[in-house]
DSSP file (Angstrom, degrees, kcal/mol; ACC not computed):
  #  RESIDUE AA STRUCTURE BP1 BP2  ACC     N-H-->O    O-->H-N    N-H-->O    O-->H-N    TCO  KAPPA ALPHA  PHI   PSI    X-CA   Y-CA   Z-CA
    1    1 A X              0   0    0      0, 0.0     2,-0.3     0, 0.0     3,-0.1   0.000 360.0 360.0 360.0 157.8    2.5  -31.6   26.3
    2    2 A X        -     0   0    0      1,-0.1     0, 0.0     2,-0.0     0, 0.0  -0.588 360.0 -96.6 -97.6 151.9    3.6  -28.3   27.7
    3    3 A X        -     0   0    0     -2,-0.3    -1,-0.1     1,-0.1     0, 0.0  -0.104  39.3-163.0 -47.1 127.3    6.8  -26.4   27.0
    4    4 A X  S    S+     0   0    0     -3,-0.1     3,-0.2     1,-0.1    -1,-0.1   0.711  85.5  34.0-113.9 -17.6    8.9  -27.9   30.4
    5    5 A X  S  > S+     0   0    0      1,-0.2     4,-1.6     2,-0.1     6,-0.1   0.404  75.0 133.5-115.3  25.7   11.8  -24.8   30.0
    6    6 A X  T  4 S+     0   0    0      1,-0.3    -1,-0.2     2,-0.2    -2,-0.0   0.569  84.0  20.6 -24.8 -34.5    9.9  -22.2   28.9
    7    7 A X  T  4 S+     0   0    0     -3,-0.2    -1,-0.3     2,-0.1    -2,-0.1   0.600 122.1  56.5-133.5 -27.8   11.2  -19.6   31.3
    8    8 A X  T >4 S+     0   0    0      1,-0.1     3,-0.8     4,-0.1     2,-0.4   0.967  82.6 179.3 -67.2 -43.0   14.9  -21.5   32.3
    9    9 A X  G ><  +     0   0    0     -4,-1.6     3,-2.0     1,-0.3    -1,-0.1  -0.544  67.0   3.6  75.2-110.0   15.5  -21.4   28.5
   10   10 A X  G 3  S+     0   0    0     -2,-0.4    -1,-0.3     1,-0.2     3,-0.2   0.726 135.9  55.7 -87.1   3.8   19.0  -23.0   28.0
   11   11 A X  G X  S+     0   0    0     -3,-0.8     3,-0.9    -6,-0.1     4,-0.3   0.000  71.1  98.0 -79.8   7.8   19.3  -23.7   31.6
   12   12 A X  T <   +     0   0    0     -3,-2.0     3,-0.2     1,-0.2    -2,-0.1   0.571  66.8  72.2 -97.3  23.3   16.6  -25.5   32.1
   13   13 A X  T 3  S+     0   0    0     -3,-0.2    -1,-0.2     1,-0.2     3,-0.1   0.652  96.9  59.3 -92.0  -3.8   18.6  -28.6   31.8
   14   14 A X  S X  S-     0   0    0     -3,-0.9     3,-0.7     1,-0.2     2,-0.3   0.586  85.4-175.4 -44.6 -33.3   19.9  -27.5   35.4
   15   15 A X  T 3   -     0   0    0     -4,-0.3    -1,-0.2    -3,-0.2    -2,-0.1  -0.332  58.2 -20.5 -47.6 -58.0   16.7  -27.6   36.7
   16   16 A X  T 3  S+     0   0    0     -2,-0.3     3,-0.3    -3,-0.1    -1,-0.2   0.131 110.0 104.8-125.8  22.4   16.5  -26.4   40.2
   17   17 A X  S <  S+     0   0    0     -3,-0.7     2,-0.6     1,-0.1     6,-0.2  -0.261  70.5  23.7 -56.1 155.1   20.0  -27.0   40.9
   18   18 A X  S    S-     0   0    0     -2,-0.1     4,-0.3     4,-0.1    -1,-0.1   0.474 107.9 -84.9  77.5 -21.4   22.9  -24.1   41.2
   19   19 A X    >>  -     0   0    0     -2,-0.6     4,-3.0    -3,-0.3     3,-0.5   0.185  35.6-100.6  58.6 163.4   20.6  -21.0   42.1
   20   20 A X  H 3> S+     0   0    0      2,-0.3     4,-1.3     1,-0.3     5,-0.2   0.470 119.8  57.4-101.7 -20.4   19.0  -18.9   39.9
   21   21 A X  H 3> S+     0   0    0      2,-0.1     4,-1.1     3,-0.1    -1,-0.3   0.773 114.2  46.5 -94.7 -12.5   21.4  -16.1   39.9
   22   22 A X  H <> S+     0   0    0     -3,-0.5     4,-2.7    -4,-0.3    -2,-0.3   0.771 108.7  48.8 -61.7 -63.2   23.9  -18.8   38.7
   23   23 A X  H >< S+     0   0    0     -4,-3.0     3,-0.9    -6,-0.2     4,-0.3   0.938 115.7  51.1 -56.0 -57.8   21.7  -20.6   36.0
   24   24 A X  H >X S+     0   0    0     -4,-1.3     4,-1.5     1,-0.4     3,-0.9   0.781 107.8  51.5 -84.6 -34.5   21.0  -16.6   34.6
   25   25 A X  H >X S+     0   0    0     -4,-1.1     3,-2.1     1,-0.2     4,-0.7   0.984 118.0  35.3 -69.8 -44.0   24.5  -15.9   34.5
   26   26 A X  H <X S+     0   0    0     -4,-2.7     4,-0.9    -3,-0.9    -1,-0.2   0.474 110.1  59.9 -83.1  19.6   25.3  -19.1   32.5
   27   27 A X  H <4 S+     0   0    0     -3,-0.9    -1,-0.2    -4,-0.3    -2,-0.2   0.368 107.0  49.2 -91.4 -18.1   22.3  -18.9   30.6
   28   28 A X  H << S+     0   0    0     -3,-2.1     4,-0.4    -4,-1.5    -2,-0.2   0.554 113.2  48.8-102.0   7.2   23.9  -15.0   29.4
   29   29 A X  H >X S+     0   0    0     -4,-0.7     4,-3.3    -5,-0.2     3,-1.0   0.854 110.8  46.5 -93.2 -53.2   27.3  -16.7   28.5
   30   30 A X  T 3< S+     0   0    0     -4,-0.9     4,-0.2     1,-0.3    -2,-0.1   0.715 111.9  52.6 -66.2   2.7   25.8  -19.6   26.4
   31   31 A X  T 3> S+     0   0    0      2,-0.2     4,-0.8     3,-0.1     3,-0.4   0.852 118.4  39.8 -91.7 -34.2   23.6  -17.1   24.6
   32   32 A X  T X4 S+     0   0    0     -3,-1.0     3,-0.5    -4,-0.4    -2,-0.2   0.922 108.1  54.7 -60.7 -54.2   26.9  -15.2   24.0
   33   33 A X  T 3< S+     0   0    0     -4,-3.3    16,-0.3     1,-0.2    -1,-0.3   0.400 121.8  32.4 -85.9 -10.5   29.2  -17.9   23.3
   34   34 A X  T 34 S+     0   0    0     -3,-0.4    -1,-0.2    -5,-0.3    -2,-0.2   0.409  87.8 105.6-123.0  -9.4   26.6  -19.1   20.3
   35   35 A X  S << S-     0   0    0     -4,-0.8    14,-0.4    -3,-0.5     2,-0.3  -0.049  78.6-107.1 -59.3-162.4   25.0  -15.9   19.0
   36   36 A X        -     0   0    0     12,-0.1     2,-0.2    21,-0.0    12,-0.1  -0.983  34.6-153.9-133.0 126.1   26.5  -14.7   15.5
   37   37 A X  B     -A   47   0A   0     10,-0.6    10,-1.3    -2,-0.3     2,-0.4  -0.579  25.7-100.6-108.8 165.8   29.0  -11.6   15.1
   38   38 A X        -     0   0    0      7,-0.3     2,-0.4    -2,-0.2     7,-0.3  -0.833  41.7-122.0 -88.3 127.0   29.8   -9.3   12.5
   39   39 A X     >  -     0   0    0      5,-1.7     4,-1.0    -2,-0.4     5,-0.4  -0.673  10.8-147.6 -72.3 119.9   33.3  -10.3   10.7
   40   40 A X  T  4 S+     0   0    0     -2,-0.4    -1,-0.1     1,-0.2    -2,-0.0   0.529  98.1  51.3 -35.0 -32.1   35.7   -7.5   10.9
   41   41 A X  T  4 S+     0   0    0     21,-0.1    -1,-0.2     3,-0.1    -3,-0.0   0.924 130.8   9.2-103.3 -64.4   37.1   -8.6    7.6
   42   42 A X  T  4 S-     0   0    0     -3,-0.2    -2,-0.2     2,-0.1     3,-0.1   0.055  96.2-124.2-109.6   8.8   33.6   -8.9    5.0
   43   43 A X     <  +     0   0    0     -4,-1.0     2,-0.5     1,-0.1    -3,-0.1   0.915  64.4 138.6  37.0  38.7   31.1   -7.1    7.8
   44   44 A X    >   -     0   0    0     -5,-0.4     2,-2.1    -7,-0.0    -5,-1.7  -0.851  67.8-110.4 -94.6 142.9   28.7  -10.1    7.7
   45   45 A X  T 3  S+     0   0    0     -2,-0.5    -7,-0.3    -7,-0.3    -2,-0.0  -0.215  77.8 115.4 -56.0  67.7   27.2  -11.6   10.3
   46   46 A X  T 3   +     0   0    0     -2,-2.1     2,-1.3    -9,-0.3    12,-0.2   0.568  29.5 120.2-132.2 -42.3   29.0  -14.6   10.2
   47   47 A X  B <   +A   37   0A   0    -10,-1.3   -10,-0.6    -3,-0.7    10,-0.3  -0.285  27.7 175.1 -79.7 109.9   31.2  -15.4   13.1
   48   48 A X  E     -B   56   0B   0      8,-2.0     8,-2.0    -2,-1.3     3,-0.1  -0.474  37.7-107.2-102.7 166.2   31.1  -18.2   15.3
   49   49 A X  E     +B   55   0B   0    -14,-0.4     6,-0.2   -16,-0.3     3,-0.1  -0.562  32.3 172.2 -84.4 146.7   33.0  -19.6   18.1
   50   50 A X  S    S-     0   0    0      4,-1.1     2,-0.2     1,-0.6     5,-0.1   0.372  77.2 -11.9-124.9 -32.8   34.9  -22.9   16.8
   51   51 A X  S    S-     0   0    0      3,-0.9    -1,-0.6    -3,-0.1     2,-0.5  -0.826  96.8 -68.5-153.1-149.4   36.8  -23.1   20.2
   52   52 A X  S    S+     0   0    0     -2,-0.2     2,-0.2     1,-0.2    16,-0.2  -0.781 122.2  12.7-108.2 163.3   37.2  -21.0   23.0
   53   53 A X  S    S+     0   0    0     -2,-0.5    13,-1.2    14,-0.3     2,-0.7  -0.230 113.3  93.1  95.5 -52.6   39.1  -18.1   22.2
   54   54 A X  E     - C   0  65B   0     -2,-0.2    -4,-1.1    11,-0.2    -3,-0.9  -0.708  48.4-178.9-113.2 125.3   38.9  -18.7   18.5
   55   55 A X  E     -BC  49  64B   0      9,-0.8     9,-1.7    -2,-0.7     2,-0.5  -0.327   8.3-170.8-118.4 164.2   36.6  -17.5   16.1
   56   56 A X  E     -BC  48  63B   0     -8,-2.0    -8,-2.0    -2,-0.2     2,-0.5  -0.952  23.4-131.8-148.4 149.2   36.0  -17.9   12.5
   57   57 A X     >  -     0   0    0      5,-0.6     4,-1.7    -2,-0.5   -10,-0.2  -0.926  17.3-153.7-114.5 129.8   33.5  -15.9   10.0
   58   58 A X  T  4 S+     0   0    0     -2,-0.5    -1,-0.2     2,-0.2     3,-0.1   0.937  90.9  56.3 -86.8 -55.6   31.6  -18.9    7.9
   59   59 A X  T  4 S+     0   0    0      1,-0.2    -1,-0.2   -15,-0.1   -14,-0.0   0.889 128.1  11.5 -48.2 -75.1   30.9  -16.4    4.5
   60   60 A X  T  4 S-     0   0    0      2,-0.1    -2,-0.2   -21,-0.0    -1,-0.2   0.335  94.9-123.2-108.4  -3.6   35.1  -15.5    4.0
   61   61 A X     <  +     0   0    0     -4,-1.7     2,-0.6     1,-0.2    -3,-0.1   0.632  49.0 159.2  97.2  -8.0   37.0  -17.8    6.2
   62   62 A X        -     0   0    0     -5,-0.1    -5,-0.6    -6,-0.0    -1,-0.2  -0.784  22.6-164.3 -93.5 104.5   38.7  -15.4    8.1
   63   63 A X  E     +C   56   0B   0     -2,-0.6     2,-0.2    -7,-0.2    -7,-0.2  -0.469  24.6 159.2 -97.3 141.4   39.9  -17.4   11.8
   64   64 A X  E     -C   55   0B   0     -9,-1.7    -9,-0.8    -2,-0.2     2,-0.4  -0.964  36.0-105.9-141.6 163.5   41.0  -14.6   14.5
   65   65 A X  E     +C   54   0B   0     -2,-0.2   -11,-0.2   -11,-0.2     2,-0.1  -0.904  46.8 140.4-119.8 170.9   41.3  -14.6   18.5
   66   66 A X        -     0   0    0    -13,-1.2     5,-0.2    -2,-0.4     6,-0.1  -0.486  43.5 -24.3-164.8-144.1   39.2  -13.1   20.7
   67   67 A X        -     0   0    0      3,-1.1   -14,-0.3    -2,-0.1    -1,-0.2  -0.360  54.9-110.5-110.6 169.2   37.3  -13.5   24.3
   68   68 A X  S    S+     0   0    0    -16,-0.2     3,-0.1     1,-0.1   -14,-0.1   0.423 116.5   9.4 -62.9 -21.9   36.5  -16.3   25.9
   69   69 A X  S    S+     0   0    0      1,-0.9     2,-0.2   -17,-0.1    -1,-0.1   0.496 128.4  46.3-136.7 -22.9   32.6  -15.6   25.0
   70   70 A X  S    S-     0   0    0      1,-0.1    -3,-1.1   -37,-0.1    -1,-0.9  -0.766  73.3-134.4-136.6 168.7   32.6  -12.7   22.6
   71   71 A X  S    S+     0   0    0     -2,-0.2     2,-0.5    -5,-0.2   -16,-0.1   0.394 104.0  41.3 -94.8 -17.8   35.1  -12.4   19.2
   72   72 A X  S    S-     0   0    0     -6,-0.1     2,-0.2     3,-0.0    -1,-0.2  -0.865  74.7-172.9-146.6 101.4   35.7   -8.2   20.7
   73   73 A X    >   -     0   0    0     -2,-0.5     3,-0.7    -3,-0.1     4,-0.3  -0.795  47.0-100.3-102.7 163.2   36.1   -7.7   24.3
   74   74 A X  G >> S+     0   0    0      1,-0.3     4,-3.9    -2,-0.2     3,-0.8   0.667 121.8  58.1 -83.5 -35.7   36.3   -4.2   25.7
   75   75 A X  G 34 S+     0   0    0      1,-0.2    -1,-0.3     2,-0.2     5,-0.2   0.982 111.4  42.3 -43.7 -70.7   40.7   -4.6   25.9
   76   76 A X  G <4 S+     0   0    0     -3,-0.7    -1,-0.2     1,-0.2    -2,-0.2   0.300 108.9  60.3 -88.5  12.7   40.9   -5.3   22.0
   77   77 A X  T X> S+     0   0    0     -3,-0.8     4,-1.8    -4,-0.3     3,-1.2   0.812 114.4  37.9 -68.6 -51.1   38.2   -2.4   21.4
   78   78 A X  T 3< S+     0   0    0     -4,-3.9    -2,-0.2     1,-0.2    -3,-0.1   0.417 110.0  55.8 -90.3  27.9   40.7   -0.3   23.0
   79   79 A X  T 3> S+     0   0    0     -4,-0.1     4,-0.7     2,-0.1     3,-0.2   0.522 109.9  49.7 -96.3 -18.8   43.9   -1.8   21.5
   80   80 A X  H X>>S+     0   0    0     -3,-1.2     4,-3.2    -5,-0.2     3,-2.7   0.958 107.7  53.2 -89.0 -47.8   42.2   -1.1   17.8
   81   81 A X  H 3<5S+     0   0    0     -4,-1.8    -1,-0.2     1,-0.3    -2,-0.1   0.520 110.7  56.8 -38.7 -19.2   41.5    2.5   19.0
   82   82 A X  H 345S+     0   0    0     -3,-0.2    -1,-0.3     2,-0.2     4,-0.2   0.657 113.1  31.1-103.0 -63.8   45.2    2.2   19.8
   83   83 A X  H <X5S+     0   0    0     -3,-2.7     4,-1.5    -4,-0.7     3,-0.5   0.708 111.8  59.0-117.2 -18.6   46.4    1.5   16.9
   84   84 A X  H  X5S+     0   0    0     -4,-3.2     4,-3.3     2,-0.2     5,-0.3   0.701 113.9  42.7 -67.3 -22.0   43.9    3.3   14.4
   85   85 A X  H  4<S+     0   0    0     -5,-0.8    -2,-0.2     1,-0.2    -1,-0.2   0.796 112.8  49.8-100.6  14.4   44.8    6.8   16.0
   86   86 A X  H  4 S+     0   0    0     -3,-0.5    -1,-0.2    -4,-0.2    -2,-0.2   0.614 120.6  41.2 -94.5 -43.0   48.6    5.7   16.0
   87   87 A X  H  < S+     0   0    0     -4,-1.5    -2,-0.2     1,-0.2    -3,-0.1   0.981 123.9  35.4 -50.2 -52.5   47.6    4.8   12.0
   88   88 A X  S  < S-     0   0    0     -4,-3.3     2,-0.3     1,-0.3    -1,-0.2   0.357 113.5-116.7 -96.5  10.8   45.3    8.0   11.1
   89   89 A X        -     0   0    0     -5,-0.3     2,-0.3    -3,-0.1    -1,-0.3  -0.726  58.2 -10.5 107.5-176.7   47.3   10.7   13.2
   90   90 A X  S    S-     0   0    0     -2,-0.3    -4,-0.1     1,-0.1     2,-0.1  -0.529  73.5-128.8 -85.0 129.2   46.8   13.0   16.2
   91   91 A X     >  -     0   0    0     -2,-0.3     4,-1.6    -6,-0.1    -1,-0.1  -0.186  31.1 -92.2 -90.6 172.7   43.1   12.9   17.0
   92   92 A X  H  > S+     0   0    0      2,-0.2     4,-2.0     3,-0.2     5,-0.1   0.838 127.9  49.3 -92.3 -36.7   40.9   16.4   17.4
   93   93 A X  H  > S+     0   0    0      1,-0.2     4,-2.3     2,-0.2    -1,-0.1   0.992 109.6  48.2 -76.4 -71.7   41.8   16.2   21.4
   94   94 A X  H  > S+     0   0    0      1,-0.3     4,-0.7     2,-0.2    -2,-0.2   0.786 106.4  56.0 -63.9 -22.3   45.3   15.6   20.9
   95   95 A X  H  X S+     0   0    0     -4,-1.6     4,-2.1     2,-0.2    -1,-0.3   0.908 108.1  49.6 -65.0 -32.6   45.7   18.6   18.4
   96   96 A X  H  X S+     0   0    0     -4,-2.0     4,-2.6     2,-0.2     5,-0.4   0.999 108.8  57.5 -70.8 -43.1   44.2   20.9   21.1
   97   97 A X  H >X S+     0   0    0     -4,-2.3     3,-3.1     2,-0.2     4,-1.3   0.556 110.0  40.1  -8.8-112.2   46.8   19.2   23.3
   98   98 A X  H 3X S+     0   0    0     -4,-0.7     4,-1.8     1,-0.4    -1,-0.2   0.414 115.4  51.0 173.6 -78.0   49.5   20.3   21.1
   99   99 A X  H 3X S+     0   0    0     -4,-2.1     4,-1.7     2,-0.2    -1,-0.4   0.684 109.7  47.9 -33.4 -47.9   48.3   23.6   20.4
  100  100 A X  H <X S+     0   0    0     -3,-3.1     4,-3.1    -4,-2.6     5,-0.4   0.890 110.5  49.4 -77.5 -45.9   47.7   24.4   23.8
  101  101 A X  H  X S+     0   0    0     -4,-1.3     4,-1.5    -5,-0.4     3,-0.5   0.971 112.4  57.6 -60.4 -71.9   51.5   23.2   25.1
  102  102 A X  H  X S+     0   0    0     -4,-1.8     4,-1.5     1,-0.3    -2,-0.2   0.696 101.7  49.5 -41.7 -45.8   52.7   25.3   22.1
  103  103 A X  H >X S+     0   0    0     -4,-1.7     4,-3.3     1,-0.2     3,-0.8   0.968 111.4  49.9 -63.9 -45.4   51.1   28.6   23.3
  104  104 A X  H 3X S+     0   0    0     -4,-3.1     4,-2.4    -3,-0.5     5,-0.3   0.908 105.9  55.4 -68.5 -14.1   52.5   28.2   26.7
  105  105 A X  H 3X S+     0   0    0     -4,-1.5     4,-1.3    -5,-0.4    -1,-0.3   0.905 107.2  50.6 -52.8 -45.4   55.8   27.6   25.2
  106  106 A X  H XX S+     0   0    0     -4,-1.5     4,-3.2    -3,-0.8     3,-1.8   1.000 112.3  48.7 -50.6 -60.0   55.5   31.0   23.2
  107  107 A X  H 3X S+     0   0    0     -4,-3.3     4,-3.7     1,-0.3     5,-0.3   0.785 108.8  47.6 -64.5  -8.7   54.6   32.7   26.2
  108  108 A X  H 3X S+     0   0    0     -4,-2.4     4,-1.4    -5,-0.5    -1,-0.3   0.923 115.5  48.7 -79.3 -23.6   57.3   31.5   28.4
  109  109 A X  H <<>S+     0   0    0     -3,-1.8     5,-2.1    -4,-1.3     6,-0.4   0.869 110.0  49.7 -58.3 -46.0   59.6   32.3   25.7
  110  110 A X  H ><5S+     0   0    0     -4,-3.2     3,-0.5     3,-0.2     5,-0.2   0.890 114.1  46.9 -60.8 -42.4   58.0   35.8   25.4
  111  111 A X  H 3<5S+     0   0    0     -4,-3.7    -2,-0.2    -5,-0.3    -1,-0.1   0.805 111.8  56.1 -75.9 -21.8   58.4   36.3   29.4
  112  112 A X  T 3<5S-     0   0    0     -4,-1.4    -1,-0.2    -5,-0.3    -2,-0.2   0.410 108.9-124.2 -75.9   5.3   61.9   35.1   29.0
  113  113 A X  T < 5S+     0   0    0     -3,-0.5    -3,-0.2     1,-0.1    -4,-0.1   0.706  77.7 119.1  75.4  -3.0   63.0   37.3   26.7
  114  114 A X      < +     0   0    0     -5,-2.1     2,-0.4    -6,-0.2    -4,-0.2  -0.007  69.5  57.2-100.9  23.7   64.1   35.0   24.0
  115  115 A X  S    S-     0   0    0     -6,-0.4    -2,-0.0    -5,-0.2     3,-0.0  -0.985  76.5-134.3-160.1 137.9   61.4   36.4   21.1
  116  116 A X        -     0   0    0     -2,-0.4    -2,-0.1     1,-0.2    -3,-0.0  -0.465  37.2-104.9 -74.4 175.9   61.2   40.1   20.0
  117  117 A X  S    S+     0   0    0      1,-0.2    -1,-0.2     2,-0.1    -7,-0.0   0.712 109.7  75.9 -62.3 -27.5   57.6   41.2   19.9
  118  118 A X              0   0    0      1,-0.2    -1,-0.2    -3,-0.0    -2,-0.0   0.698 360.0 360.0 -81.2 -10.8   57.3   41.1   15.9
  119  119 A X              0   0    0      0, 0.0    -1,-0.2     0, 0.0    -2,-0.1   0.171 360.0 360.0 -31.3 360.0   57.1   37.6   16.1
């Protein structure tokens, strides 16, 4: 007998219920919500949803939160960006920053009078 969801895939217990822009969008969450992620912790592929919100890496053990659908939603990409370039330092952008606020500084200093020339 032939294949009956062949093209609904994990919506095709829906069947023509809901609309079709409806099944596909909760046909791309349950594909989400079940795939397998890489653990932050041993960088395996490992991590699965255990409820929502919380996720756990099968190889080391290691329970975290996360999204409702993914373990790294686009907020806690940029909260670790956050907090690694608060860890490592001043970033190649913020040194030209720095650098650049420092030259005008000179020069307003230079125009002010407050700096011989041999400086």
């Amino acid at each position: 007998m032939a294949k009956r969801t062949q093209k609904a895939g994990r919506t095709g217990r829906f069947g023509a219920r809901y609309g079709v822009s409806v099944r596909r969008n909760a046909g791309a969450a349950m594909a989400k919500r079940s795939a397998k992620y890489t653990c932050p912790v041993c960088q395996y592929r490992k991590v699965t949803r255990e409820a929502v919100g919380i996720w756990s890496c099968g190889k080391c053990g290691h329970t975290f939160a996360g999204g409702a659908w993914e373990p790294f939603t686009r907020a806690s990409d940029a909260n670790a960006r956050i907090v690694r370039r608060n860890a490592d330092g001043a970033t190649t952008a913020d040194m030209a920053y720095i650098a650049q606020q420092a030259a005008l500084e000179y020069e307003r200093r230079m125009n002010a009078g407050e700096l011989d020339e041999e400086e």
